[in-house]
N, C-alpha and C positions, 0 to 999 in steps of 0.2 A: 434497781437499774431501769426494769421496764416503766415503773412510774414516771422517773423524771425521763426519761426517753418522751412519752408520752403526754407528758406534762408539758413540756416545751413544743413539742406538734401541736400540739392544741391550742397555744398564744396562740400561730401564725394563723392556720387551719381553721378553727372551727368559734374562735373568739367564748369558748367557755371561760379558760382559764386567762388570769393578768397577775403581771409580775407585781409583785408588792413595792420594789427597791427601783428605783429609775438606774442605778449604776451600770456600769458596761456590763457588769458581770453578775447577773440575778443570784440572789442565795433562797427565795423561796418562791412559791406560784399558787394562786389560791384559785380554787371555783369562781366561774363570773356568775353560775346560775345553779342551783339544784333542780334537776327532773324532778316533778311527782308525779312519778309512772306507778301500775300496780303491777305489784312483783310479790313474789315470794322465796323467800331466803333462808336458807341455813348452815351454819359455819362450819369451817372444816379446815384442815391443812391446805389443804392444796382447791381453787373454787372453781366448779366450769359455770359457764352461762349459759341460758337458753333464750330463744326469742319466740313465743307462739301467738297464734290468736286468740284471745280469751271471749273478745267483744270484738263487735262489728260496730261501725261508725257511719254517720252520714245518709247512710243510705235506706235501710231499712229498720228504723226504728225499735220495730215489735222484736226484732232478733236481736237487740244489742246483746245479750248471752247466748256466749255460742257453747254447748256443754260439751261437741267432741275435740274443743279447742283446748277444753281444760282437761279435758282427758290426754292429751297430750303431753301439756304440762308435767300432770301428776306420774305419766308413765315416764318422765326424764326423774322426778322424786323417787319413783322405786325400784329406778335401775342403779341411782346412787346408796341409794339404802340396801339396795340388795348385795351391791360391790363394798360396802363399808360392814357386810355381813360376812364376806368372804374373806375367810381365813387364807387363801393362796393369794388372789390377788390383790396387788398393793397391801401387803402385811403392813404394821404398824401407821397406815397412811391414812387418814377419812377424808374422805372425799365432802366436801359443802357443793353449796348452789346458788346461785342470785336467778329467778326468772323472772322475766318480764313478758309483758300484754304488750303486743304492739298496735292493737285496736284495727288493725285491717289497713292502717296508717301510712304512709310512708313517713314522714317526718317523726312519727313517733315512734315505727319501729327503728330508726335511722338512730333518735337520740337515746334507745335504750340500748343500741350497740355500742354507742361512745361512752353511755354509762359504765356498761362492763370492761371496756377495755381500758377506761381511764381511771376508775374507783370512786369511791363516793366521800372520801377522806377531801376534807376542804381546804387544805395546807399540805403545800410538800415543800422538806425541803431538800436544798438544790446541794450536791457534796460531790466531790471527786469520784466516790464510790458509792453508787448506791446501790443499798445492800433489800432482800426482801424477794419474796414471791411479786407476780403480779399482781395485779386484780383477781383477772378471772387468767384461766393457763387453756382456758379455748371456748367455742362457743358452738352450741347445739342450734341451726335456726338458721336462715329466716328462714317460713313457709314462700313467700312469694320472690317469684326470681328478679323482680324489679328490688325490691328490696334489698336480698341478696348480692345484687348489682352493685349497688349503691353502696352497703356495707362492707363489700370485698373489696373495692378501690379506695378505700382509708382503710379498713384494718388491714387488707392481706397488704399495703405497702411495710409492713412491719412484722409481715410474719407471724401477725396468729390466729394461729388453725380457726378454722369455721369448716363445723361437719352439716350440711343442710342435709333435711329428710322429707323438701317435700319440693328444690327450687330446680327447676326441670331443664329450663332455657340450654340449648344448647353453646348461648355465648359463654357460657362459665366452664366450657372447656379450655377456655384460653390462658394458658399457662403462662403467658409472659404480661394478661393484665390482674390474671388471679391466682399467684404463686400457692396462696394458703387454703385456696374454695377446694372442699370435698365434700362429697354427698354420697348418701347412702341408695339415691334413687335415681333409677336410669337418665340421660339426659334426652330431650324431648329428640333429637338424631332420631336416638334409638325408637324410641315411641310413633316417630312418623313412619318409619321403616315396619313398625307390627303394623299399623292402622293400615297400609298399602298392601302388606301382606294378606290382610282380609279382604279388601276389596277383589285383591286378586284371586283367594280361595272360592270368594263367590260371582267374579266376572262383573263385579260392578265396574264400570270404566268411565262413569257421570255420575259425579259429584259434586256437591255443594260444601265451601268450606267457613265455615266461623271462625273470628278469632278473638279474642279480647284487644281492647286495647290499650297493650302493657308488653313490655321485653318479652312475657311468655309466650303472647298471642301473636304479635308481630314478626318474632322470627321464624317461626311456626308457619306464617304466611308467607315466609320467604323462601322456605327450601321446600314445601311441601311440594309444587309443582314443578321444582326440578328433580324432587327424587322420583315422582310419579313418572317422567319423561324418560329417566335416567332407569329406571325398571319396569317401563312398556308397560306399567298396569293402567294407564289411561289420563284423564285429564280432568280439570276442574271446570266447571260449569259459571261457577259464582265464587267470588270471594269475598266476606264481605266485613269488617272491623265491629265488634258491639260495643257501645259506648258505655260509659261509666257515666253515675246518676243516673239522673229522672232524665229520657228525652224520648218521649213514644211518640214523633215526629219520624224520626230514624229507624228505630224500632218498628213503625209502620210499614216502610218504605224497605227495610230487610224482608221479613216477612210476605211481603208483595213480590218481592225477586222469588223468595224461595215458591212459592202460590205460583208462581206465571211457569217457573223451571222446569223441565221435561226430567230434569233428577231427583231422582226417588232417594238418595244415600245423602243425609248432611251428617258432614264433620264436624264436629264443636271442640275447639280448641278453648277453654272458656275459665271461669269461677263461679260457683251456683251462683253467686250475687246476679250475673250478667242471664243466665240460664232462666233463673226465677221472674227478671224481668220478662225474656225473649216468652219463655213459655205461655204469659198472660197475652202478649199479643196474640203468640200461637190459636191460644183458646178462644180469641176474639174472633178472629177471622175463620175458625176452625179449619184449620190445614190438618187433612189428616192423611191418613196413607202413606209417611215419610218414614223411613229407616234411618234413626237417630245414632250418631255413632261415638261416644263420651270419652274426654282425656281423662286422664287420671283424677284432674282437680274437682269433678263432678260425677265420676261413676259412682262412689255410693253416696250420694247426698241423699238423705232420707229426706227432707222437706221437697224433694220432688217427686215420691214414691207414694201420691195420693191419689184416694182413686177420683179426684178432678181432672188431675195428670195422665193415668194411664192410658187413657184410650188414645193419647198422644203418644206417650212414652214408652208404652208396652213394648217391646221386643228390641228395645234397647240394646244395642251392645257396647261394650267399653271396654277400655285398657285401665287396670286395678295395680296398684303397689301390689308388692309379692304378702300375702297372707302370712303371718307368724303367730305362734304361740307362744305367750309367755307367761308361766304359769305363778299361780301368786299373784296379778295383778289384782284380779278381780278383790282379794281379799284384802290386798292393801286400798283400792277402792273404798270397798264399804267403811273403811276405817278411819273416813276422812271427818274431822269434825269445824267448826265456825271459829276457829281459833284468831283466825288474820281475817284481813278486812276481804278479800277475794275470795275466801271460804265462805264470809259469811254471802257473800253475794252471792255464789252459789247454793249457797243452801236457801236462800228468798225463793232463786229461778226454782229449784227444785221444790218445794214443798207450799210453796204460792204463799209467802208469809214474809213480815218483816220486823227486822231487831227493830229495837228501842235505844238510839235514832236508827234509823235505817240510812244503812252507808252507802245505799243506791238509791234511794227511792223509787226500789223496785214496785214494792206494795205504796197505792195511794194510802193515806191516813184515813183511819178505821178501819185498814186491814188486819187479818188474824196477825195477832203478834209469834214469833217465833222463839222458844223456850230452849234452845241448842243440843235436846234430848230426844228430837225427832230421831228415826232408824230408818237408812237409806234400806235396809231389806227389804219394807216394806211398801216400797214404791218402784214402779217399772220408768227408769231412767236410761234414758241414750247417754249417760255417761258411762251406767256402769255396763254395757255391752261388749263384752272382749270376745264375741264369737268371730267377728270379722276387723280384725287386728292389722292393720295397713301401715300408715303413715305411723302408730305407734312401734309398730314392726322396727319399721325404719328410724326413729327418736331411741330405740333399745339398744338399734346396733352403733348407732352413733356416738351414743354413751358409753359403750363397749369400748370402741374404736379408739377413744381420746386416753379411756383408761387403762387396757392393753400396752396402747402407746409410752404411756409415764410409766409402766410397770417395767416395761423394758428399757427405758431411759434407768432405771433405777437400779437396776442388775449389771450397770455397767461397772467394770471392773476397774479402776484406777491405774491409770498406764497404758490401758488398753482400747481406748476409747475411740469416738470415729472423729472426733473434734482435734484442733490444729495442739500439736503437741501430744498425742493420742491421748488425751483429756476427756473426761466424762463430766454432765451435767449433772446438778445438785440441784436440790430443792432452795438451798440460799442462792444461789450463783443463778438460777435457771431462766433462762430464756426465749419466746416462742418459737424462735425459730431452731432450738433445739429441739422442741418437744416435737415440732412438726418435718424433724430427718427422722424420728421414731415413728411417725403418725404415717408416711411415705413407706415405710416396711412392714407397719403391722398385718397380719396376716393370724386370724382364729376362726373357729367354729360355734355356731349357737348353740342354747341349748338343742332348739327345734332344728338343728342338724346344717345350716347354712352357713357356708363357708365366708366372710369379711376379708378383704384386702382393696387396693386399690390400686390403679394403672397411674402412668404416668403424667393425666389429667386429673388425676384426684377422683377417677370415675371407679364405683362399684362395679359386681357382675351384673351385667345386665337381665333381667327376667319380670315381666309383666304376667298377671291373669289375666283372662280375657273374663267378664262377666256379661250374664245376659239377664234383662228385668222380666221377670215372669210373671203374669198377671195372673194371679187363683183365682177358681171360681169363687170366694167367700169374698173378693174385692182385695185381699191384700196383695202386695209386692214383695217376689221373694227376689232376691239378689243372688243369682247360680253362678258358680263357677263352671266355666265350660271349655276351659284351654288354658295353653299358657303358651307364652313367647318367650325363647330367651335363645340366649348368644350362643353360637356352639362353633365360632373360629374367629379370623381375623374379622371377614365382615359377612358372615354368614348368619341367617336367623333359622330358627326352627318354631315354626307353629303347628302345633298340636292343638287342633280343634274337636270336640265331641259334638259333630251334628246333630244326632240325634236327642242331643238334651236340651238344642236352643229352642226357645219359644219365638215365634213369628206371628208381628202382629198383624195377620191379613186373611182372609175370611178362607183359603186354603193350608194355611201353616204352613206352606212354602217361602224360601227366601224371596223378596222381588225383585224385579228385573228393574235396573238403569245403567241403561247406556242411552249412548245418541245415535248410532244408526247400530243395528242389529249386525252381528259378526259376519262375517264374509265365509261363505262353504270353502271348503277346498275347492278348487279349481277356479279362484277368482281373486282377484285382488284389489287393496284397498285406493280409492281415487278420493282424497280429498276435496271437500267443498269448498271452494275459495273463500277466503274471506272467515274461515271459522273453525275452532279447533282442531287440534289431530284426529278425537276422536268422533269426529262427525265426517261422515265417508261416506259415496255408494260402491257398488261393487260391483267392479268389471270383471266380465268375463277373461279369462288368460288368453292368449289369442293360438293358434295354430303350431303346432311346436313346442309349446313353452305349458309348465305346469305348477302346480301349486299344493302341495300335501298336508299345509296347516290351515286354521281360520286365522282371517283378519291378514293375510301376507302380503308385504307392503308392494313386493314386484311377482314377478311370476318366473319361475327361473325355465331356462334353455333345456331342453333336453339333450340326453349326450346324442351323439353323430348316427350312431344306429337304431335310435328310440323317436317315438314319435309319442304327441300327447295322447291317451285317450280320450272318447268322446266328453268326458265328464271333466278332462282338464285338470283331473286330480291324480294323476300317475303318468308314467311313460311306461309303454308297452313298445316291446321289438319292431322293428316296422315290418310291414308288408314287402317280403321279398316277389321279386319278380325275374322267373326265366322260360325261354320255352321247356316246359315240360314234358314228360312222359307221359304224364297222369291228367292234363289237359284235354278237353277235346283236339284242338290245332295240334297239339304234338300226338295225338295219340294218330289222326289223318297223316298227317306227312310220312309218320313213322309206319302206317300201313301202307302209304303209295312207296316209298322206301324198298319195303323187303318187297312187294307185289314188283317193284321192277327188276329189283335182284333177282325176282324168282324166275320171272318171265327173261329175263339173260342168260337162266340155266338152263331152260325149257329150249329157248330158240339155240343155244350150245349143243343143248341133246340131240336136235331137230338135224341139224347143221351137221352133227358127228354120225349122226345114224345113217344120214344121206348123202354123204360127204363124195362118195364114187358119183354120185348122179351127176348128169351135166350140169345143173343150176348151179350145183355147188362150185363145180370146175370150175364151170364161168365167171365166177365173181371169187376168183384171187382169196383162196377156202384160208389161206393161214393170213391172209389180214381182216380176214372176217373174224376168224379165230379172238385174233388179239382183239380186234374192234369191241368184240362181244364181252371178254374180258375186262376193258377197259372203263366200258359202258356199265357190267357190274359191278367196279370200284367205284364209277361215280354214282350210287343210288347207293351204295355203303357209305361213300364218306360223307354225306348228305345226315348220318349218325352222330356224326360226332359234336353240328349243331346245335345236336340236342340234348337235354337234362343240363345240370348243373356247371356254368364253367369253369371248368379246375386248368392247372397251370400246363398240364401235357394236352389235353383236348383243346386248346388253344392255336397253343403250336402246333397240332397235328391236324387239325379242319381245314386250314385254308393250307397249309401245306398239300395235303392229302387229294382237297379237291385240285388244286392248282393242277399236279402231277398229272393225276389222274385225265382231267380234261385235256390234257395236252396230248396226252398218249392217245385217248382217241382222236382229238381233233388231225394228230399226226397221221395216220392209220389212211381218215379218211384222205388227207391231202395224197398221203402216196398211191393210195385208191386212182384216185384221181388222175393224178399225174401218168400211172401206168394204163390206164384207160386210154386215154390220149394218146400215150406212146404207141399203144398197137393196132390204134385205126389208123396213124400217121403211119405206120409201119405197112401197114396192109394196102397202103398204095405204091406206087412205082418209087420207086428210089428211097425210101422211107425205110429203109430195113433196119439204116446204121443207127437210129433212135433206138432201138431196142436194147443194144450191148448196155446201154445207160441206167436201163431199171431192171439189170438181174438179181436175183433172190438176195443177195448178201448186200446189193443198194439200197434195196428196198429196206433191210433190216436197221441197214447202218443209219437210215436219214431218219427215222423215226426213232432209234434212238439216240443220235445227235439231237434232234431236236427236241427229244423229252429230255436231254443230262442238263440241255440251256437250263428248261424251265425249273430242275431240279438244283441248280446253279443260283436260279433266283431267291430260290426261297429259301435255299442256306443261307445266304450273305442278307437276307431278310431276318432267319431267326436268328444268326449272330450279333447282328449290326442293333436291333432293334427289335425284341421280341413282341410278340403277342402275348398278353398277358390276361390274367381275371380283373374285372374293375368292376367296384358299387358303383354303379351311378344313382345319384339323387337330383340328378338334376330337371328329370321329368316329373315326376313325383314325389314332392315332399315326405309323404308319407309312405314310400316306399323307396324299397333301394332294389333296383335290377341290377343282376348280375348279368354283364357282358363281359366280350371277351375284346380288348382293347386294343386293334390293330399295332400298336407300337410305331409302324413309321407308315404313313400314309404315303407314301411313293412306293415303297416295295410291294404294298396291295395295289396300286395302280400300274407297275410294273406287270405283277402277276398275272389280272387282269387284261392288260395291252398287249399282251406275248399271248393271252389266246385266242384274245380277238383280229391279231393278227393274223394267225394260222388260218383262223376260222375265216375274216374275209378272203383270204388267198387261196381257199378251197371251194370257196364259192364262186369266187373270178372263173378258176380253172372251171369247173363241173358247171356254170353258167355257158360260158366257152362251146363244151361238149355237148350242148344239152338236145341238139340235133340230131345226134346218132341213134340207130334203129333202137326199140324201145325193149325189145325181147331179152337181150343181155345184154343192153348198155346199163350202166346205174347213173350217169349224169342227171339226167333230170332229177332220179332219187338221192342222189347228192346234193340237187341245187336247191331242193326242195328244202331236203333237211339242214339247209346251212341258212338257208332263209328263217327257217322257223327257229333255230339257236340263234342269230344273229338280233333279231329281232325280241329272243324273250333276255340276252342280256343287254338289249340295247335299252327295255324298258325298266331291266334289274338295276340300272345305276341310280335314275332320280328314285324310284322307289325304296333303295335301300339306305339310300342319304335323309328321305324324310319319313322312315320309319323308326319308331321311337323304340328304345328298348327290345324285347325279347322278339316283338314284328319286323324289326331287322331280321336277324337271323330266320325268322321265316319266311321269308321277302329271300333271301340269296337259298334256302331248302329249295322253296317253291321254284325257282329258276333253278338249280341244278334239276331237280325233278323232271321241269317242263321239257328245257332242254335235252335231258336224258330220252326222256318216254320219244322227242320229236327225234332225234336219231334211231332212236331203237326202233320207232313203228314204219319212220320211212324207209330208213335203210331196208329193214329185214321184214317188214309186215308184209309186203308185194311176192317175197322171194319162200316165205312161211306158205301164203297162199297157195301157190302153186306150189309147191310141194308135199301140201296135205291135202288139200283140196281139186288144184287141177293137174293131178300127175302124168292126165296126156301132152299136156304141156312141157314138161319136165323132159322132153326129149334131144337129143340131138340134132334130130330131122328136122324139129318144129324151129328150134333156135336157129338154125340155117338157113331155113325156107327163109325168114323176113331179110337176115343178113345178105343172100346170095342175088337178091330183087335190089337191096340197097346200093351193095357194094360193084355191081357190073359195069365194066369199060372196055370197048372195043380194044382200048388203046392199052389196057391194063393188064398185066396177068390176073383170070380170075382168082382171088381166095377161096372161092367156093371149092378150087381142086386142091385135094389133095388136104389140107388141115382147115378146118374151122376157125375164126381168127378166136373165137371165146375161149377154144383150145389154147390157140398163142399164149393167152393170154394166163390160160391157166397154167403153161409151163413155164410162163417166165415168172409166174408164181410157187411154180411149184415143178423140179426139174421130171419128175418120173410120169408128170400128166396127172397126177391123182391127187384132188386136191389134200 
């Protein structure tokens, strides 16, 4: 069936085969051409095929035999021999082979794929039912993903399997142009994804990239710098294609980029063909000092592990197919003998000799003749090298994979089957794209412990070695394994690197540094250079506020509301609070002028009580001295609450407190005042009935009328509109002072107006009076001290509108202070005097002598008879005379 299926694609397609019969309806199809490709074959029930490189073409001459290509080969021969050994799998079944050379070729490995899929029988013919195996039931190969390419867009349109073990390109994920492509070896996704990995374990961010130019190299060139963008590990410098053939024109002019490049790390996406070339340039121009970075297709090429090379090469690292053991090779190796025409060409390469005729003309004539009884033990061949086992690794498991596959097509049970009609596959009946719904499940383990299945790309588990080239002192090249990379989720990597076993090729054995500008400290961030990639930057400092706790950060972020940058831009610290303090010098001063006037109000209280019978006392109205004194000590108290920290009660309680408080003095004095007045008006003719007006319970009542106003105000202030705690930031950035936030700026101007009121209205009155005898009038000392209040709050308002922060509040301390001390010293400092100091003054007699000189009129009754008016005045302060 699959023949003539095949047989008929191929008239239209590929012009091999032509119809014998011109009739509408062909009865047979013959070969238009036979390949003579070099293959190696042996028969079986069921055949797979293989496609490798044996020989190199075109380009390099001296190498046309490649011995690890045929070591490839033979390890597809002894994983079928070894499976035709095994009594479990595929019981009664042998497995054969057709393999083919595709000579490094495209068109040749192209025709050795249509060879296998179409057969080598030169007549088919054409029947309703055609009955038979295929050809081949799948194919092992190609190594090159151009190839690959090309072979999957004709055979996978029919559905048969091809397991590659070496074709990387990430296009042969595509499931809808390559239904049948599977591989045994990561796709290059994965492979860019470790190679970035590294750069970024070692902070390289400036590289150079190579690429062949071929499907491998090119796509490779295509996502490598979106994935580097796409995971911030940095950017490419150069990218640059390496051409196929001779053209050291090119090859000059690469090399010159990489020579001029400030990047120390080149990527080689490559094939030793193109590497072998690059590297003579290398050595021409002697570029040294570069950190070589190798894809899989080149990390262990031994033809470049010479010590011409090394001192180029040395500290190499690469991404390596996953390491296998598979035991018995080496012995089926040695057992290879000159049987076929590609054996014997092998055994020429190997042993420098040649048959009689020589099927290569490997050896010129006159060379040693070859007798077929040579013993490969006795020569050290890179074919028979199975210590580091890769690509053949990968050709083992592929060979697994196909035959697993038919093992379990063949277990199917009749009736039960996943085919339409639950139908199972046969060996007569069978089809590729039966074997490949098997080939999509199979799922086993290796010997050497590694699990095989495939995803819904035909993709293996992903996992890389990392190798590193080690230069010994004896001049050879040893090939270290020093990591691995492999898949550990959806798109998660893990690399596992052993630093300390990589060799570094640079006179400290340290990694090297390339990048384009040097990473950015904390507390600065990156500013790109116009005109040139991401990772060429300089580094600005973060600016005032704003910080930055990584290298290289692309902004500088805000600090929260109550942090501020520190010096160094790499943290936010608390900010600097600010309030008047306790522990300040300015608050520690206020808070001593504070209690120093408290103290001195208790002092002049004591003074005032002790001497209270004396006339002085009398004279000056003892119980609103009392209060005054009082009043005068709440104001140098609430003058406290200023200060320390502001919380939500000492808010509302400061300017309340003072409000009150000042009123109650400034009341004190007014009524001071006003009775003053009343009883020199009184103390002349007809002036008597003034007096009824300011008796003790007037006196009491107006001063507390007029302190309930002011205590009126500042309710309907703290209800309407509290005073509150407030951060301010708005004077300094870097600090946040704590005030206390008026809440409604009318009700402090209210406050304010209502004492300043009192207060000019007391100074009107006591300006007024200020002519009367000086011995026990206090007018003048009233007009005085209302001058001096008047004056320190007339200066407290611009002052405390343009003081910033916690000098406000000490700006209004300072003025209740000033004010306080200018009543307390004027009122009571004069009256203090005389009564500690000049107590002969402190009399009756003397108080009257000035009064009874002042007050005399013909026309008047004198005062001088009969009561002293300072008496009056003391009883209409106080009814018993005493003050």
């Amino acid at each position: 069936m699959v023949q003539c299926t095949l047989c008929l694609i191929l008239i239209f397609s590929s012009s091999f085969f032509y119809p014998l019969e011109s009739s509408s309806h062909f009865s047979s199809c013959k070969l238009r051409r036979q390949f003579d490709l070099n293959g190696m074959h042996r028969r079986g029930d069921v055949i797979l095929g293989g496609l490798f490189e044996v020989h190199y073409t075109s380009v390099f001459p001296e190498l046309t035999f490649d011995p690890p290509g045929f070591r490839h080969a033979m390890t597809m021969a002894f994983a079928i021999d070894e499976i035709n050994r095994n009594s479990i799998l595929l019981p009664n079944v042998t497995l054969g082979y057709s393999l083919y050379d595709n000579c490094a070729t495209l068109v040749i490995g192209f025709s050795a794929a249509l060879l296998l899929a179409s057969g080598q029988e030169e007549q088919f013919l054409l029947k309703d039912t055609c009955l038979g195996n295929p050809p081949v039931l799948g194919i092992v190969g190609d190594s090159f993903s151009t190839f690959s390419i090309a072979t999957s867009d004709v055979i996978g349109l029919y559905k048969l399997p091809i397991v590659s073990y070496f074709a990387t390109c990430s296009c042969l994920t595509d499931r809808q142009r390559f239904p049948s492509f599977f591989r045994t070896i990561p796709s290059d996704a994965f492979q860019v994804n470790a190679m970035i990995q590294i750069l970024k374990r070692f902070g390289w961010t400036w590289a150079g990239l190579l690429v062949s130019d071929d499907d491998y190299g090119l796509h490779v060139a295509r996502s490598f710098q979106p994935e580097l963008t796409r995971l911030g590990a940095g950017c490419l410098a150069y990218t640059e294609i390496l051409p196929w053939g001779e053209n050291p024109a090119e090859l000059r002019r690469i090399v010159g980029v990489m020579k001029k490049s400030t990047a120390r790390v080149v990527i080689v996406f490559a094939h030793q063909i193109h590497m072998i070339q690059l590297m003579e340039e290398v050595v021409r121009q002697n570029v040294t000092g570069l950190q070589w970075m190798a894809s899989e297709a080149w990390t262990a090429a031994a033809v470049l592990q010479t010590p011409r090379l090394m001192p180029y090469l040395g500290g190499s690292l690469g991404i390596a197919i996953r390491r296998g053991e598979i035991p018995g090779l080496r012995d089926f190796l040695l057992g290879t003998q000159p049987d076929l025409d590609d054996m014997r060409q092998f055994w020429e390469y190997t042993f420098q000799c040649r048959f009689a005729p020589s099927p290569t003309g490997w050896m010129e004539a006159g060379g040693a003749l070859c007798t077929g009884r040579e013993t490969l033990q006795n020569v050290e061949s890179e074919f028979l090298d199975v210590s580091n086992l890769r690509p053949e690794y990968n050709i083992y498991k592929a060979v697994y994979a196909l035959a697993y596959a038919l093992h379990d097509m063949l277990q199917c049970e009749p009736g039960r089957g996943p085919f339409r009609g639950s139908s199972c596959a046969t060996l007569q009946t069978l089809e590729p794209w039966q074997l490949m719904y098997y080939l999509e499940k199979v799922n086993f383990t290796t010997s050497f412990g590694d699990q095989v299945s495939f995803d819904e790309n035909g993709e293996a588990l992903p996992i890389y070695d990392i190798m590193n080239w080690r230069w010994l002192p004896d001049g050879r090249t040893k090939v270290q394994n020093v990591g691995v990379v492999k898949k550990t989720g959806l798109n998660d990597e893990e690399l596992t690197l052993d630093e300390e076993k990589i060799f570094w090729n640079s006179d400290f054995g340290q990694p090297p540094q390339s990048v384009c500008s040097e990473s950015c400290p904390p507390g600065t961030r990156t500013a790109r250079r116009k005109g040139q990639p991401v990772c060429c930057f300089d580094c600005v400092p973060c600016s005032e506020g704003k910080f930055s706790n990584e290298t290289d950060s692309v902004e500088c972020i805000s600090c929260p509301e109550d942090f501020w940058s520190s010096p160094q831009r790499d943290h936010c610290v608390p900010k600097k609070t600010e309030f008047l303090s306790y522990h300040e010098p300015l608050g520690i001063c206020l808070t001593t002028a504070s209690l120093l006037g408290t103290f001195i109000c208790v002092v002049v209280l004591g003074i005032f009580t002790y001497h209270r019978s004396t006339p002085m006392v009398r004279a000056n109205n003892s119980e609103l001295s009392f209060l005054l004194l009082v009043s005068l000590k709440l104001c140098f108290l609430c003058s406290l609450l200023f200060i320390g920290r502001p919380r939500l009660w000492t808010c509302q309680l400061r300017h309340a407190a003072f409000g009150i408080s000042f009123v109650l003095c400034v009341s004190c004095i007014l009524v001071k005042t006003m009775v003053v007045l009343a009883v020199f008006k009184a103390s002349k003719p007809g002036g008597g009935a003034s007096l009824k007006w300011f008796g003790v319970m007037q006196q009491r009542g107006t001063v507390l009328v007029l302190t309930s106003i002011q205590a009126a105000i500042c309710t309907a202030w703290l209800v309407s509109a509290s005073p509150s705690p407030h951060k301010n930031t708005e004077y300094h950035n870097d600090k946040i002072v704590y005030e206390c936030a008026v809440g409604s700026t009318i009700g402090f101007a209210v406050l304010l107006g209502y004492i300043g009121l009192l207060a000019i209205l007391s100074f009107l009155l006591a300006f007024l009076a200020r002519n009367l005898p000086d011995n026990f009038n206090e007018a003048k000392l009233i007009t005085f001290s209302m001058l001096i209040f008047c004056a320190v709050w007339v200066a407290f308002v611009p002052a405390y509108i343009n003081s910033p922060g916690k000098y406000a509040d000490a700006v209004e301390v300072f003025a209740i202070l000033a004010s306080s001390f200018g009543l307390l010293v004027a009122l009571f400092g004069p009256k203090c005097y005389i009564i500690l100091l000049r107590p002969e003054r402190n009399t009756k007699k003397a108080i009257m002598g000035r009064w009874c000189g002042f007050a005399y009129s013909p026309t008047a009754q004198s005062p001088c008879v009969g009561v002293h008016p300072s008496e009056r005045e003391g009883r209409i302060s106080a009814p018993s005379g005493r003050g």
